[in-house]
N, C-alpha and C positions, 0 to 999 in steps of 0.2 A: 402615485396612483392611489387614491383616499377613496376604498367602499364605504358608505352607507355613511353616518354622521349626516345627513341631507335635513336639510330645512323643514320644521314646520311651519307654512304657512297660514295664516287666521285671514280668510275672507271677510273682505270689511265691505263692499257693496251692497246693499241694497236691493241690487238688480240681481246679484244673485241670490244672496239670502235674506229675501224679505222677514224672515222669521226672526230677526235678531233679539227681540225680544221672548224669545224660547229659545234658542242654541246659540254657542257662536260653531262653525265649521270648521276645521282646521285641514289641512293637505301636507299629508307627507311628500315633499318633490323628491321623487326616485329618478328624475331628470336628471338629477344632478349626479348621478354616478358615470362613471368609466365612458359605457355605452351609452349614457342616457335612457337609463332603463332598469328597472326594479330586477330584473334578473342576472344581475350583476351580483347581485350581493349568493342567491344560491349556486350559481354557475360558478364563482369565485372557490365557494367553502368546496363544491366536490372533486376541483377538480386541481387544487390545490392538495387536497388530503390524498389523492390518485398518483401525482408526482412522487411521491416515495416507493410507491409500491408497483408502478408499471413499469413497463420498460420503455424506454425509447421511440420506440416503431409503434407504440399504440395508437391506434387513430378512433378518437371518439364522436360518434353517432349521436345526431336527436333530431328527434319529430318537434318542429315549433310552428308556432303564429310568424316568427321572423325574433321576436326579444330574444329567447333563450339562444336562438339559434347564433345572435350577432355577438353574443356574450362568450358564448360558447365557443365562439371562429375568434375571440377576442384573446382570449385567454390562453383556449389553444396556443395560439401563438408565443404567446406572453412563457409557455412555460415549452415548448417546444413538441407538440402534439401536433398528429394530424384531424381533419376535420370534416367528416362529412352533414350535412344539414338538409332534412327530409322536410319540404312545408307543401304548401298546399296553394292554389291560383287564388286564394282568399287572401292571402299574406300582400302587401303592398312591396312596388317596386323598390322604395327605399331601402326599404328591410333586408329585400335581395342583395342588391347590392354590397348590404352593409356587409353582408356574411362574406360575401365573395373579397372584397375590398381587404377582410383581414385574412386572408388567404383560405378559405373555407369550399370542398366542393356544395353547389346546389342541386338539389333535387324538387323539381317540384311536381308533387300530384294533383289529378284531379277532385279538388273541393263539392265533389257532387260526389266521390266515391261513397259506398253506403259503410257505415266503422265497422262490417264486422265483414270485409272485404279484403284481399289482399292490393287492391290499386290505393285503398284510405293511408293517409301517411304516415298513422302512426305502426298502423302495419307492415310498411314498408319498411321501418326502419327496424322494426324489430326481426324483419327477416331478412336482412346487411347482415345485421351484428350475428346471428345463428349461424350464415355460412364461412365468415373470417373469421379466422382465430385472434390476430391483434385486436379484434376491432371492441369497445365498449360503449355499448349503452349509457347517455346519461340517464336513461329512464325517467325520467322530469315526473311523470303519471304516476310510479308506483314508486320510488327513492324517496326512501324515509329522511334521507340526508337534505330533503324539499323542506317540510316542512322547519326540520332543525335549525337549517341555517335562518329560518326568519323568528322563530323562537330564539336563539343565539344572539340574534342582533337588532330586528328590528323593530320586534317586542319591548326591549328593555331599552330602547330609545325612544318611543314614543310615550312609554313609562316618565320614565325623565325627564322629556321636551315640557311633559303634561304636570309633572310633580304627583301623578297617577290621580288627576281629578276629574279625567275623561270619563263619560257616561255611557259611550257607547263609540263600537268600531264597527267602520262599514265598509268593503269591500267585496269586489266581485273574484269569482276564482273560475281556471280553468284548471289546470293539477291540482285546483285547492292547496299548495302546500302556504302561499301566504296567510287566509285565512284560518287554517289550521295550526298554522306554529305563530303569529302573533296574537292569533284567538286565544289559544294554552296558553299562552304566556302571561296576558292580560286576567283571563279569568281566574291563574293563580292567585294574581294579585289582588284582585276584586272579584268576589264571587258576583255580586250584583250587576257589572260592567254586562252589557248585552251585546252583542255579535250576530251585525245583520250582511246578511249576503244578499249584494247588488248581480243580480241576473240580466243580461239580455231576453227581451221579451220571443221566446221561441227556443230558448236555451230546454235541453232536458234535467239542467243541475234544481232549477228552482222545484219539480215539481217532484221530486225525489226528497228533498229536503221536510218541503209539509206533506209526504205521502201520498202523495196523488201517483195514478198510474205512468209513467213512462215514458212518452211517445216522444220518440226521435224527430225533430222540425228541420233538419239536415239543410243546410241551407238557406234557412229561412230570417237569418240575418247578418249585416255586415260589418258591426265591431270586432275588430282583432284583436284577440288575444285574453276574451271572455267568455266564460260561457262554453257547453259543449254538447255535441248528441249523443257521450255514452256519462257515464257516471263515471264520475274521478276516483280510481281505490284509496287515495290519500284524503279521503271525504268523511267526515267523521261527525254523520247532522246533529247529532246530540250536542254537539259544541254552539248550534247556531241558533239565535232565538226568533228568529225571522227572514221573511225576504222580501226584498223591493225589486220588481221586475220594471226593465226601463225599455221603451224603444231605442227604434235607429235615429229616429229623429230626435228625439230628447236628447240622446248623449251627443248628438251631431251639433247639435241646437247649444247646448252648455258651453262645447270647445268652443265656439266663435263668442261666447257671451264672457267665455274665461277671459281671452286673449283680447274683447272690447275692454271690459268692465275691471278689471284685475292684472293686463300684462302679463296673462301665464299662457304658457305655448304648450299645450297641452294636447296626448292623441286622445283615442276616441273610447279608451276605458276608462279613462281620467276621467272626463264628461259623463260618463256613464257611473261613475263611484261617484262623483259630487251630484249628481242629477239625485242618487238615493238618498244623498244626507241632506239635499234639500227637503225632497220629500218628508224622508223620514223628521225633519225639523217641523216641519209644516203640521205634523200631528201631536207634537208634545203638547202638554198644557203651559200657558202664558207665566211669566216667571217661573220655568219651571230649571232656568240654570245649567240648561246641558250642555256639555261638551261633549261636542261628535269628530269623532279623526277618522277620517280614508285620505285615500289613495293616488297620488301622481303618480299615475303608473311607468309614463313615460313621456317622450320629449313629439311635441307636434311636430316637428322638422322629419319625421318619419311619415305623416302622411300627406305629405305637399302636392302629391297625385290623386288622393281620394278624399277626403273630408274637408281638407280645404282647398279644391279645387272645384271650380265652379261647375266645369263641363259634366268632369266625376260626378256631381251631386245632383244634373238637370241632370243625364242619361239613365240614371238611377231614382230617378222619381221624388229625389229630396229637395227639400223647400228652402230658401235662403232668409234666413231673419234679416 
């Protein structure tokens, strides 16, 4: 069972990164863990370090997109925990299942709930764990053990893959804890390295980030497992030197251009972190030598119902390249 060590890949197309003559791109495939999923590597660190000190009968709790959640029913297992997983009608069927498959109860709420409601899921989950005494919280949102474990590990591999001559890190965040502990980790090493956060366009993280007022867009887009309608407490904007906010269509538009052009089977945040470092490529100045590194978030074999599914994408008003 090998967390994290996962592939960087250098985009060599064309079609995706016309700008080669200002960036090369590069992709960390978090594909290639456990689950097929970047949350393998924090799900691992907390709930391993929890084996010493619980007991037995503890049954551990978390509100996810469906990644934490499969990691979490994954591991669970792996170490002898019970499992319950809180998500939302936004989560894609694979995802369900996946939790269920590793013996994990579901829950799902209504993805229209308003987040400062008791039907919203992260609410739900947080009022489980208050009335059972076995029960704990991974608290993904506010567990400072988030960000750590990717400081810990994923920082100082992409450090290494890079020989630290990347120029900039781009990914999106929902707990923020990725971009918060491989941001720290990088900008120890390079104060000058920039840290750009890739947003779903209707997300409320981007406009927190450059100070704009707040407004909750609840619903108002369909990439999982980016993006959110409250503020992350794990969010720390002073760390981030910009934002690129991408559509549904853009990130949707990317996976099928990944898996044409490149062979990467990539879901729909992956498209959405490579859509930003295209962009963000697109405005450097010419020989200007950058290396940009984001995020394979996860494995497209997760969304075989919705982003690459044709019916999913006509029903839904999206356009097929």
């Amino acid at each position: 069972m090998q967390i994290g060590n996962t592939e960087l890949y250098q985009i060599r197309s064309g079609k995706i990164n016309p700008y080669q003559d200002r960036a090369d791109i590069f992709v960390k495939l978090e594909s290639q863990n456990p689950t097929k999923s970047i949350k393998d590597r924090m799900v691992h660190y907390v709930v391993s370090k929890a084996k010493s000190t619980s007991p037995d009968e503890t049954t551990f709790v978390s509100a996810s997109s469906g990644n934490t959640g499969t990691s979490l029913a994954y591991f669970c297992k792996k170490f002898n925990f019970k499992c319950i997983i809180v998500t939302n009608t936004k989560c894609s069927e694979e995802k369900i299942n996946a939790c269920k498959e590793h013996g994990a109860k579901v829950i799902v709420a209504d993805s229209n709930a308003p987040p400062d409601s008791d039907e919203h899921y992260q609410n739900m989950a947080v009022n489980l764990v208050a009335v059972n005494e076995n029960y704990i919280d991974l608290n993904q949102y506010g567990n400072k053990q988030n960000p750590e474990s990717y400081f810990q590990t994923l920082g100082p591999e992409i450090w290494e893959q890079t020989e630290g001559n990347l120029t900039h890190f781009v990914t999106g965040g929902s707990t923020c804890g990725t971009i918060m502990g491989v941001g720290k980790y990088l900008k120890g090493k390079k104060s000058n390295l920039e840290i750009i956060l890739a947003d779903p366009f209707g997300s409320s993280i981007s406009d927190f980030v450059v100070g704009r007022e707040v407004i909750s867009n609840l619903g108002s887009y369909v990439i999982e497992g980016v993006g959110k309608d409250s503020i992350p407490k794990l969010l720390n904007r002073e760390l981030v030197n910009s934002v690129i906010t991408i559509k549904d269509q853009e990130a949707i538009d990317m996976c099928h251009k990944l898996r044409l052009h490149e062979g990467l089977n990539l879901g729909g945040s992956s498209g959405l972190n490579i859509k930003a470092a295209v962009k963000l490529a697109s405005k450097l100045p010419k020989d200007s030598k950058s290396k940009i590194v984001t995020i394979g978030c996860d494995s497209g074999d997760k969304y075989q119902s919705k982003i690459y599914n044709e019916t999913w994408l006509r029903n839904n008003n999206f356009s097929l390249i």
